[in-house]
MARDRENPA-864858 format. One record per residue (C-alpha): residue in three letters; y, z, x. Coordinates in steps of 0.25 Angstrom, whole numbers. Layout:
! MARDRENPA-864858
ATOM   code       Y       Z       X
ATOM    ala       Y       Z       X
...
This chain:
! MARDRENPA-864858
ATOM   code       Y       Z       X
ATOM    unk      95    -130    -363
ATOM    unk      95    -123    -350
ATOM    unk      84    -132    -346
ATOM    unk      91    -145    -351
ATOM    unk     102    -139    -340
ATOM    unk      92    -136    -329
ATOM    unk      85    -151    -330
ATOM    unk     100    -157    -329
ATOM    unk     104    -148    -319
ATOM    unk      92    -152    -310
ATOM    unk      92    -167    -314
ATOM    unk     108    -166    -311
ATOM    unk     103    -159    -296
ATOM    unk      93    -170    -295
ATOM    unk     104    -181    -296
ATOM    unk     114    -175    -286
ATOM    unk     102    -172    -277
ATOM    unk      97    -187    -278
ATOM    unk     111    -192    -276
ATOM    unk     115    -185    -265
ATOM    unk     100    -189    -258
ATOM    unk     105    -204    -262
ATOM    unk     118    -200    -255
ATOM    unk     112    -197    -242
ATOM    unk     103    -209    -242
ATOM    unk     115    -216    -244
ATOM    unk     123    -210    -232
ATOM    unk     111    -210    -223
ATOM    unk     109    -227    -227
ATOM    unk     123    -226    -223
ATOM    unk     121    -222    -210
ATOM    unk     110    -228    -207
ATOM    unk     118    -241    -210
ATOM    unk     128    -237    -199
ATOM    unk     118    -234    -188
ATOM    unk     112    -249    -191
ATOM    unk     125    -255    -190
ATOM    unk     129    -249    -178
ATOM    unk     118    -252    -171
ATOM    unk     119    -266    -176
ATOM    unk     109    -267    -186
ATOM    unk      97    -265    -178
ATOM    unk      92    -253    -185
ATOM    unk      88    -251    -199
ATOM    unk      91    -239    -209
ATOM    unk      83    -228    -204
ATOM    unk      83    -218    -217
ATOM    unk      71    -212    -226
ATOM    unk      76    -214    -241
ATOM    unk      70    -207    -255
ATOM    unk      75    -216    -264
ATOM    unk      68    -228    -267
ATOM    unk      79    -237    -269
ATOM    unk      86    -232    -258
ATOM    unk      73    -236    -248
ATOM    unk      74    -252    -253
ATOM    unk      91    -252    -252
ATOM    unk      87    -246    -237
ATOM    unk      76    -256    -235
ATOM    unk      86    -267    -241
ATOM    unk      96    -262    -231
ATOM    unk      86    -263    -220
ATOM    unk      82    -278    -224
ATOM    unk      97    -283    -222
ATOM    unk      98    -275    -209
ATOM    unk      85    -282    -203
ATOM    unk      92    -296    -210
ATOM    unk     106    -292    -203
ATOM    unk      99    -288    -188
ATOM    unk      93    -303    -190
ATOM    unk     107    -311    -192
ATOM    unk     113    -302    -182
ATOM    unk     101    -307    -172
ATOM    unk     102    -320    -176
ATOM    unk     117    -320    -175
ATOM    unk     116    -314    -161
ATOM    unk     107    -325    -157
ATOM    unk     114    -336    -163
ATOM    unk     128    -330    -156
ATOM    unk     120    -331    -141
ATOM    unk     115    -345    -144
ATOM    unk     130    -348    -148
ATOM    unk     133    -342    -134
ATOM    unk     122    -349    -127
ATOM    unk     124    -362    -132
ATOM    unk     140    -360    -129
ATOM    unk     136    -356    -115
ATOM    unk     124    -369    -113
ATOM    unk     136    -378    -118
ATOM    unk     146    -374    -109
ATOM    unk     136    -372     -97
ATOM    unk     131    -388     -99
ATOM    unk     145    -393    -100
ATOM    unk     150    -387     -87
ATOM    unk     144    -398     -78
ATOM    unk     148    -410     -86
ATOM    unk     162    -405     -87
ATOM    unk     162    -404     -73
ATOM    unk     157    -417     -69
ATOM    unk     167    -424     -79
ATOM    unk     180    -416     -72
ATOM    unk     174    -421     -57
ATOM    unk     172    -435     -64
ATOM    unk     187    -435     -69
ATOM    unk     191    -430     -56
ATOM    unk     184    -443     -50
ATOM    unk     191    -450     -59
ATOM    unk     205    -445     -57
ATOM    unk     205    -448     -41
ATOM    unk     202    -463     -43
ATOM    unk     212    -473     -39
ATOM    unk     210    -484     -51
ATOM    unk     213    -473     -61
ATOM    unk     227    -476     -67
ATOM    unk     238    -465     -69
ATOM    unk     234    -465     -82
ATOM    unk     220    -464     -81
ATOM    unk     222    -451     -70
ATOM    unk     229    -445     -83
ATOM    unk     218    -445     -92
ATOM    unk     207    -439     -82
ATOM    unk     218    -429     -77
ATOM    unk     217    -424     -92
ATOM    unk     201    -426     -93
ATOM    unk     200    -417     -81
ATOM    unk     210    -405     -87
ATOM    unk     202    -408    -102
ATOM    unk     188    -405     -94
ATOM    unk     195    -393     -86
ATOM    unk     199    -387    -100
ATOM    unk     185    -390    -105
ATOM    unk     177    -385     -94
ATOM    unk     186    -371     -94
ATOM    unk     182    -372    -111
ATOM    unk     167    -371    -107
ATOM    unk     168    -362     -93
ATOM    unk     173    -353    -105
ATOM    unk     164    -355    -115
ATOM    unk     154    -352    -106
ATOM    unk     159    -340    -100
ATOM    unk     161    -334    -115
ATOM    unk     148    -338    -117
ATOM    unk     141    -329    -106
ATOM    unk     152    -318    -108
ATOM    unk     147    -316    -123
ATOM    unk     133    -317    -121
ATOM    unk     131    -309    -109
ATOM    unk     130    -295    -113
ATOM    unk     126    -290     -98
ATOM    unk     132    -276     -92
ATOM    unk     144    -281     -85
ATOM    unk     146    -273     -70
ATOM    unk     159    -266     -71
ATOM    unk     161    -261     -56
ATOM    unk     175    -254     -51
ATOM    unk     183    -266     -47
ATOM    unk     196    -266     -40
ATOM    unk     206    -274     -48
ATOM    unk     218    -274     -39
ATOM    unk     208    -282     -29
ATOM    unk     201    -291     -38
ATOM    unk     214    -297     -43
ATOM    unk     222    -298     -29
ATOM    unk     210    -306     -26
ATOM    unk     209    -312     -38
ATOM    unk     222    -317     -37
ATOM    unk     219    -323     -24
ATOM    unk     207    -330     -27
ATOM    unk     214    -338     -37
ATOM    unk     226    -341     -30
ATOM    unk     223    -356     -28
ATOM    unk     223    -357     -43
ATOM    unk     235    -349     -46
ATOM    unk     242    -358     -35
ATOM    unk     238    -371     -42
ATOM    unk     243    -367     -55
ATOM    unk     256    -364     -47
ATOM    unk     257    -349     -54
ATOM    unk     262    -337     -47
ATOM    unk     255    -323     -50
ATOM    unk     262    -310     -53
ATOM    unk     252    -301     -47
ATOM    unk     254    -286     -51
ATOM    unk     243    -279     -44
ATOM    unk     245    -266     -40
ATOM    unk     240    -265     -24
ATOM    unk     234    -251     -27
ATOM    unk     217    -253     -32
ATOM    unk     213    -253     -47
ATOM    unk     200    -252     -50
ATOM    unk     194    -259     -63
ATOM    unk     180    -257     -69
ATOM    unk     176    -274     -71
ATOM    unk     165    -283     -68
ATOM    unk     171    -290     -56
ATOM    unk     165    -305     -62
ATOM    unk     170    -302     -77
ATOM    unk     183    -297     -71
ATOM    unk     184    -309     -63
ATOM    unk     182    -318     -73
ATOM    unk     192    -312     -83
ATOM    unk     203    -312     -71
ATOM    unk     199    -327     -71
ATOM    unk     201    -331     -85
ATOM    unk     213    -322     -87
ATOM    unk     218    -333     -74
ATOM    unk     214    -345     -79
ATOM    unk     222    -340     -91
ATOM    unk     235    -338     -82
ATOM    unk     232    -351     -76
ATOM    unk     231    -358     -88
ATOM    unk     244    -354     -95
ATOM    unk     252    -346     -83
ATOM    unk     265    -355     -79
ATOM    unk     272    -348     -66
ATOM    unk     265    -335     -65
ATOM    unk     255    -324     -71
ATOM    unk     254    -310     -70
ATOM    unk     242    -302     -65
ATOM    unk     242    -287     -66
ATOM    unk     234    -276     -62
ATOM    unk     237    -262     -68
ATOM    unk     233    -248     -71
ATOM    unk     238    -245     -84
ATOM    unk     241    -230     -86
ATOM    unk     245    -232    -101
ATOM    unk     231    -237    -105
ATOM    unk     223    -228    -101
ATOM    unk     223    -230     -86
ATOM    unk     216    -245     -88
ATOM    unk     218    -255     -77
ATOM    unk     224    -270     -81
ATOM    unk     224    -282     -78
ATOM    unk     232    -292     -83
ATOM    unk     235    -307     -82
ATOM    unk     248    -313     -87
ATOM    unk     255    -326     -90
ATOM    unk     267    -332     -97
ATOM    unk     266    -339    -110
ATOM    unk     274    -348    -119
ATOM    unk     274    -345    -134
ATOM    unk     268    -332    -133
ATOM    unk     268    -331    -149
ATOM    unk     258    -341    -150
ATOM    unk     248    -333    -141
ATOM    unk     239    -322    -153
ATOM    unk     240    -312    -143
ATOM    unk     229    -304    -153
ATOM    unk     217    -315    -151
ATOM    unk     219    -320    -137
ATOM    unk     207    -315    -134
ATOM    unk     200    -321    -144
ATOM    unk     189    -330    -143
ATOM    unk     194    -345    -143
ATOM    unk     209    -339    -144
ATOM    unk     217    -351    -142
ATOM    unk     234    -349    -141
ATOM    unk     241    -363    -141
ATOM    unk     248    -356    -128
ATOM    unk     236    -348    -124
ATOM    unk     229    -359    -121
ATOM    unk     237    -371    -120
ATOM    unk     225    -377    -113
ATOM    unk     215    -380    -125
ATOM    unk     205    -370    -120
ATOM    unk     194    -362    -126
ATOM    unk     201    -350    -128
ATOM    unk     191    -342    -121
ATOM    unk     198    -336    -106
ATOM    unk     203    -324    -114
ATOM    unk     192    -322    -123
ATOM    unk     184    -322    -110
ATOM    unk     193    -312    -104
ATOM    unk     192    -302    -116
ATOM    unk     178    -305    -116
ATOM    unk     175    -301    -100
ATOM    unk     186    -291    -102
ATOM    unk     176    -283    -112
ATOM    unk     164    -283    -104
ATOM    unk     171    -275     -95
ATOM    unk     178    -265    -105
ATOM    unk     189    -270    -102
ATOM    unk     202    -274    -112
ATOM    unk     211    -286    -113
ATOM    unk     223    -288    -119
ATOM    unk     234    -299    -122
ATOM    unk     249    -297    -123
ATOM    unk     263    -306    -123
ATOM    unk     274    -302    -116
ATOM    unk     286    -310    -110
ATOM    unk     279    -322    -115
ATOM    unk     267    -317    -106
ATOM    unk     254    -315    -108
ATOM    unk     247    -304    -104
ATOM    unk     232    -304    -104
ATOM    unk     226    -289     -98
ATOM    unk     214    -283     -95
ATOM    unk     212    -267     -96
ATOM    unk     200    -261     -88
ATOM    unk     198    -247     -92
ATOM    unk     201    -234     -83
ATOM    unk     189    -234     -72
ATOM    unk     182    -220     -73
């Protein structure tokens, strides 16, 4: 009987021993899983196992890691020739879009051309301006999501980039008969920015202003104690039905407000924004106040 006890006691220690072993191969799959996710599936589980079955769930495991790294090359590749061919399309039609607009042009200026006539081809050369902004942007997103170069963030003085900025684009503010209400502090601010990026943002944050500003817009440079000492940026304009601007996906790819872009555009300038805005760790944000709309930049504290 005693024996009887000892063979159980032993066949019962042999059990938890093995379970517990089969615990820790578990955890240790476990984590190996994790490290293979985090570095994006381009590992496979590293462990030595005692169990048989355990070895072919492993190898199992492997197989459909080796299957996952193939879709998610395949997928990469088929996301860059999607950006490619975006970026050809868009390239090719450039030229043509040109030529058509001088062509109308040409057309408008000609003396037999009724009233009428005039009419049509003043609207056939805004319809191409529309068009040829929808593909400069197409193309410009398409170079911005496949480049994944270093961008040159170099100290920048921000007070002096937009008084100058403002100046270089005066003609164009003047066309649109719009008055700026320029809060820029005369004291320097330094920013840590790529100077093109940073250019370019300014640019389609103005073209935004130009397209829907009615008298003024607001450009204001500041150092915000309240946010962890961040230095801002901010372009504003007034709206008409602010309630039917989604303040949460303005910055969405293809985000199209009814008042946000009255124009039938692409959608794209603020995407682009966010999009240069995040190269250079920077931040954007959106808000409506006074049937305004505020669009900022924050640049973090320089070091």
């Amino acid at each position: 009987m005693i024996l009887i006890c000892i063979i159980l006691l032993c066949i019962c220690f042999a059990l938890v021993v093995y379970v517990y072993m089969i615990k820790r191969q578990v955890i240790n799959i476990r984590r190996e899983l994790e490290a293979t996710r985090k570095s994006g599936y381009n590992r496979q589980l590293k462990i030595a196992l005692f169990d048989d079955d355990m070895e072919q769930m492993t190898a199992t495991i492997n197989e459909n890691l080796d299957y996952q790294k193939e879709l998610k090359l395949e997928n990469e590749q088929s996301k860059q020739q999607l950006k490619q061919s975006v970026s050809d399309i868009a390239h090719d039609l450039r030229t043509p879009l040109t030529v058509i607009k001088g062509n109308l042009q040409m057309l408008e200026q000609e003396e037999k051309l009724s009233p009428r006539g005039k009419g049509f081809v003043r609207v056939s050369v805004e319809k191409t301006d529309a068009l040829r902004e929808m593909v400069d942007d197409f193309f410009e997103l398409s170079v911005l999501e496949s480049d994944a170069s270093a961008v040159s963030l170099k100290r920048i003085d921000a007070t002096v980039f937009l008084t100058q900025f403002i100046i270089d684009n005066e003609a164009v503010i003047r066309q649109r008969e719009l008055t700026p209400k320029l809060l820029i502090p005369e004291k320097s601010i330094f920013i840590d920015a790529d100077e093109k990026l940073l250019s370019r943002m300014c640019n389609n944050l103005l073209n935004n202003i130009l397209k829907y500003a009615k008298d003024e817009f607001l450009l204001e440079l500041r150092c915000d104690s309240i946010d962890n000492g961040k230095t801002v940026i901010t372009f504003a304009n007034d709206i008409s039905h602010e309630n039917e601007i989604d303040i949460d996906k303005i910055f969405n790819r293809t985000y199209r407000g009814d008042i946000a872009r009255p124009s039938g555009g692409a959608g794209l300038g603020l995407y682009i924004v966010k999009l240069l805005a995040d190269k250079q760790g920077a931040d954007v944000s959106a808000s409506i106040k006074d049937d305004k709309l505020y669009i900022s930049v924050s640049f973090a504290k320089e070091d």
